[in-house]
C-alpha positions in Angstrom: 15.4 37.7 -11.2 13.7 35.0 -8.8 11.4 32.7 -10.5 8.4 32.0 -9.3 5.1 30.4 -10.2 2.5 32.3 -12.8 0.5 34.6 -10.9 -3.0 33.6 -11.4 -6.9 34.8 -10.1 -9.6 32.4 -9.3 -11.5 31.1 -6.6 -9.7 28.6 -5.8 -10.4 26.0 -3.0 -8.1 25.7 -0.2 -4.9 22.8 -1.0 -6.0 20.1 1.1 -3.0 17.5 0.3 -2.9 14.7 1.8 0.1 11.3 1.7 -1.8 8.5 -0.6 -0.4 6.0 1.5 -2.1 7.3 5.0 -5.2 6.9 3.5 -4.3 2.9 2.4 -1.2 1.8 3.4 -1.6 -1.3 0.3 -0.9 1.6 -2.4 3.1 1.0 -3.2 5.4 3.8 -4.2 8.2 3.8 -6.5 9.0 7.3 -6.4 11.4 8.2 -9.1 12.2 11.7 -8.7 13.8 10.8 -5.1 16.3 8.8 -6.6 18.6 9.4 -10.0 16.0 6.4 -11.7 14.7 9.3 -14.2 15.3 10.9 -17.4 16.6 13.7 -15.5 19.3 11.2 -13.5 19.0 13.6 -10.6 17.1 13.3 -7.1 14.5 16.3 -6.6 12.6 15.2 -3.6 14.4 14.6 -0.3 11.7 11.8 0.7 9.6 9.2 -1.3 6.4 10.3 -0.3 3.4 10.9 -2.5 0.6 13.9 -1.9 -2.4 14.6 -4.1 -5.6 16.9 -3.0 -7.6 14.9 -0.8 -10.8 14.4 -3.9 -7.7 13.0 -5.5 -6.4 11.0 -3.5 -10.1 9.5 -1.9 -11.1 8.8 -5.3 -7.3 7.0 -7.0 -8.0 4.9 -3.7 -11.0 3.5 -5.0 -9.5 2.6 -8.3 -6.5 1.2 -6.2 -9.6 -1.0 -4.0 -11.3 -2.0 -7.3 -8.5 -3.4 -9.1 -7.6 -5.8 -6.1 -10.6 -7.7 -6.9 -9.1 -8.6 -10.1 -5.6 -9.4 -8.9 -3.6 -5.7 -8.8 -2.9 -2.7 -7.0 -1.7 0.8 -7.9 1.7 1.6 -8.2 2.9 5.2 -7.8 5.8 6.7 -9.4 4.8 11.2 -8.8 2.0 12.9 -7.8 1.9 16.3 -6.1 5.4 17.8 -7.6 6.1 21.2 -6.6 6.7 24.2 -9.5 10.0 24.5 -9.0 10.8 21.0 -10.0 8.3 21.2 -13.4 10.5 24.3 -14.2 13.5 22.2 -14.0 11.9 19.6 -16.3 11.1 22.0 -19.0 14.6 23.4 -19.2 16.6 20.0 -19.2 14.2 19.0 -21.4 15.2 19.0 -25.7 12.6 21.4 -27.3 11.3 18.0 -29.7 10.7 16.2 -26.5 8.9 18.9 -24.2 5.5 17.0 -24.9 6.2 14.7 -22.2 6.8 18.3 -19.8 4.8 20.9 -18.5 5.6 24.2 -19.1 6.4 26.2 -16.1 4.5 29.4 -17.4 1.4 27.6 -17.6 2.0 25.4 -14.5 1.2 21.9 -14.6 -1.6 19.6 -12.9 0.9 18.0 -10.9 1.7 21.4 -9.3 -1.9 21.5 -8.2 -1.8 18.2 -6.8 -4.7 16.6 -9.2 -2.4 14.6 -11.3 -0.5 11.2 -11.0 2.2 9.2 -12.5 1.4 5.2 -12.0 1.6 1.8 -13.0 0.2 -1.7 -11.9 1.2 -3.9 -9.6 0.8 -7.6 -9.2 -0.8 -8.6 -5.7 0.8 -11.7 -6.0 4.2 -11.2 -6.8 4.3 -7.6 -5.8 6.0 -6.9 -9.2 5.6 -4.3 -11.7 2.7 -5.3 -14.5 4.0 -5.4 -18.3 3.3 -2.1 -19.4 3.8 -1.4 -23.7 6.8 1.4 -22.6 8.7 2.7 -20.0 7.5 5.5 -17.5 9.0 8.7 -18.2 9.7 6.9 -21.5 10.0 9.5 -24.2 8.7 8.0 -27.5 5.7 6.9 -29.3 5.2 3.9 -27.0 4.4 5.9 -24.5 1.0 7.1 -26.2 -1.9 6.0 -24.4 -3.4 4.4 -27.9 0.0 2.9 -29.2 -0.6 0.0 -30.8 2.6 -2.1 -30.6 3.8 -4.4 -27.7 2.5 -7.7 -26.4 -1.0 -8.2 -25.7 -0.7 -8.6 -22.1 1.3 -5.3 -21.9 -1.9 -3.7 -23.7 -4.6 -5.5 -21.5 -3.1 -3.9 -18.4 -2.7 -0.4 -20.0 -6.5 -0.8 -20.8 -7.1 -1.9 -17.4 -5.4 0.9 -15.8 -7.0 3.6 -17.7 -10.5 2.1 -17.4 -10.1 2.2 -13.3 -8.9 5.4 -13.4 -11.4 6.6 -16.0 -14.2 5.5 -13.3 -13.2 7.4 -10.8 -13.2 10.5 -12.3 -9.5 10.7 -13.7 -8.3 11.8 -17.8 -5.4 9.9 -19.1 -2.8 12.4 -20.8 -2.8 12.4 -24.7 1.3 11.3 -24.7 1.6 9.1 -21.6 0.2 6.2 -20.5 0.9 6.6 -16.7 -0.1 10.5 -16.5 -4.0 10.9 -15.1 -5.6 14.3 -14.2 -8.2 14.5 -11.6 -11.6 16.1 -13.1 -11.1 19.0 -10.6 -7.8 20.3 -11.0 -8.2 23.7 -12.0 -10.4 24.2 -8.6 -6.9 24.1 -6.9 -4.0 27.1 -7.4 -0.5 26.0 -8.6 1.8 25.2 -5.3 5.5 25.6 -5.5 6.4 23.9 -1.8 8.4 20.8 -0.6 6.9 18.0 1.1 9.7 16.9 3.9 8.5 17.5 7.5 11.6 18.9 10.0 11.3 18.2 14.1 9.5 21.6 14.1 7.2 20.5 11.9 8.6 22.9 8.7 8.3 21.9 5.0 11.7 23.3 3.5 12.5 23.6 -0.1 16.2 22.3 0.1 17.4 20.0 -2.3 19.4 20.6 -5.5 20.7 24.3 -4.4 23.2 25.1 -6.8 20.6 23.7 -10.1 17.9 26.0 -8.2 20.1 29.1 -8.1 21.5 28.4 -12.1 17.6 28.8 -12.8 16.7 31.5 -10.6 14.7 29.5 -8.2 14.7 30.3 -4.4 14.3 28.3 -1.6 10.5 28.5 -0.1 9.0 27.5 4.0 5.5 26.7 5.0 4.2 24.4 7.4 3.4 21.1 7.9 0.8 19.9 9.9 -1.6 16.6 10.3 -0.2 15.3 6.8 -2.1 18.3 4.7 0.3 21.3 3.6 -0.8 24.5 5.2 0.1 28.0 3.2 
């Protein structure tokens, strides 16, 4: 049997995604699932691009503008991720460690577009701010309260949670760099790729033979003027 996304009923308001970085080009990327730099050591996305539903993405742009007064910008390591790829997660995931995972049956704000993965980064040097753990780091120090590390690495944990605290955003209980927008169950779980074709075609491509081993089929929609159209 093919697996596809919970079925769900709601109003929900029309996806509107749209690339964080057409909206202010100063936002970096570090997208990890596009390379094998994850706990998963395996690419997922064909492209290192970053989507989020436009509310989203207008408002972690003003926590991005407000922190470059005070010497950083946002750093961004996943936002949109289709279903398929959560589903993936859960299963290569060890049952002990599948707090740090969505599970597929319930979807997962990132599937919605109204979550992000994200650091700090240094305007100066361009670098990577001293976080208390990893990203994608699956321990304790990845708690958003965890007390150890250095007192810098703290200060700019704080920091980033208070920017994205103002602008509407909720940090996750077991990661530091995982934010949910206040809307996100206004928006339906989406299960399609984000890599644009000459025709303009979004194809759900990579990974075929670790999609068919979990059931998953391939999936088209369209493309057009940066937002995903169903």
């Amino acid at each position: 049997m093919t697996a596809k996304p919970p079925h769900e009923k709601g109003d929900f308001r029309k996806p509107d995604l749209v690339e964080l970085t057409s909206l202010d080009s100063t936002i970096k990327l570090d997208i990890r699932y596009a390379t094998t730099n994850n706990f998963m050591r395996t690419v997922f996305y064909p492209e290192a691009r970053a989507f989020m539903q436009r509310p989203a993405a207008e408002a972690l742009v003003r926590a991005h503008q407000k922190l470059r007064a005070m010497g950083y910008g946002l750093l961004i390591h996943d936002a949109y991720r289709p279903w398929y790829v959560t589903k993936m997660f859960w299963e290569g995931t060890p049952p002990d460690k599948r707090i740090f995972v969505a599970d597929p049956s319930q979807g997962s704000r990132h599937n919605r577009g109204c979550a992000v993965d994200l650091t700090l980064y240094d305007l100066k040097t361009g670098k990577p701010a001293e976080m208390v753990g990893l990203y994608d780091e699956m321990s304790e120090r990845s708690y958003p309260d965890y007390p150890g590390g250095t007192s810098l690495a703290r200060w700019h944990r704080e920091l980033l949670r208070r920017a994205m605290e103002a602008e509407g955003f909720t940090v996750y209980e077991f990661e530091w760099w995982h934010f949910d927008f206040k809307d996100w169950a206004k928006y339906p779980i989406l299960n399609v790729q984000a890599r644009r074709s000459v025709q303009g075609a979004i194809r759900v491509s990579p990974l075929p033979g670790l999609l068919a081993r979990l059931g998953i089929s391939g999936m088209i929609c369209f493309f057009q003027h940066d937002t995903f159209v169903p």
